[in-house]
N, C-alpha and C positions, 0 to 999 in steps of 0.2 A: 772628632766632634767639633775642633774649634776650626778645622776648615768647613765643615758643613753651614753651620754659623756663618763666616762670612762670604761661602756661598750665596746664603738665604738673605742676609744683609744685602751682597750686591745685588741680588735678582730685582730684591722688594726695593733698591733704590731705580733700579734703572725701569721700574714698571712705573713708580711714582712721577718719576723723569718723562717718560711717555705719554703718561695721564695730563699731566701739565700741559706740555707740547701739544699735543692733543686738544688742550681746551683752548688752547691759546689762539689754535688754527683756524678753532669754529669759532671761537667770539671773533677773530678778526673776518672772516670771512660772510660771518654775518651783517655785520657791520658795514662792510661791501658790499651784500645786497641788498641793504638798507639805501645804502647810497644809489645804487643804480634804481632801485623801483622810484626813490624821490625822483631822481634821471627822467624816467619812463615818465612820469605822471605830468611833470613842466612842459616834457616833450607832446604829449596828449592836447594841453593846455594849449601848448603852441600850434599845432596841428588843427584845429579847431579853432584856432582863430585865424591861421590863413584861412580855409576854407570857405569861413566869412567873410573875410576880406574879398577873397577871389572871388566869391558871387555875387557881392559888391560890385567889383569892378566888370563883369561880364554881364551888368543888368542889360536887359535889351533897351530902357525906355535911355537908360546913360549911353550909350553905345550910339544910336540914335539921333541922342542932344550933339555926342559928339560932332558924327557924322553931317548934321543942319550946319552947325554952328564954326565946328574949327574947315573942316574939308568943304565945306557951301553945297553939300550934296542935296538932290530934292528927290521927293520918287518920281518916275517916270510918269508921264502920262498917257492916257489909257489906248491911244494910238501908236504907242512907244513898245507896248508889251505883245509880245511873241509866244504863242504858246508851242512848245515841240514837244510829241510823242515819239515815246521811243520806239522802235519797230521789234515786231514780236518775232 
């Protein structure tokens, strides 16, 4: 009987032991993807703000100003332009 006992003792410690361990794993693991979804959402944040930025930067009317201004380019004129069709 008093081995059965500290059979029963040891089981119901090392289940206890487990249950701990156990919650230990998922509060810390939670908490890590706590941390990654905040990750994700900055990442989001940031991603949408290049995307404005770059469309920003790829304006045609800016592209354009460039193009007059820093390279001295002009359009061609109208005896300049070629038209070619491609053959079928």
């Amino acid at each position: 009987m008093l081995r059965l006992n500290f059979l029963l003792i040891a089981i119901v410690l090392a289940s206890a032991l487990g249950a701990v361990a156990s919650q230990h794993k998922a509060r810390k693991l939670f908490s890590e993807l706590e941390r990654e979804q905040e990750r994700m959402r900055s990442l989001e944040v940031e991603w949408g703000q290049l995307q404005l930025e770059q469309s920003t930067w790829a304006a045609h009317a800016r592209i354009e100003k460039i193009a007059r201004e820093r390279l001295r380019m002009k359009p061609p004129a109208a005896g300049q332009v070629l038209a070619v069709e491609a053959a079928k």
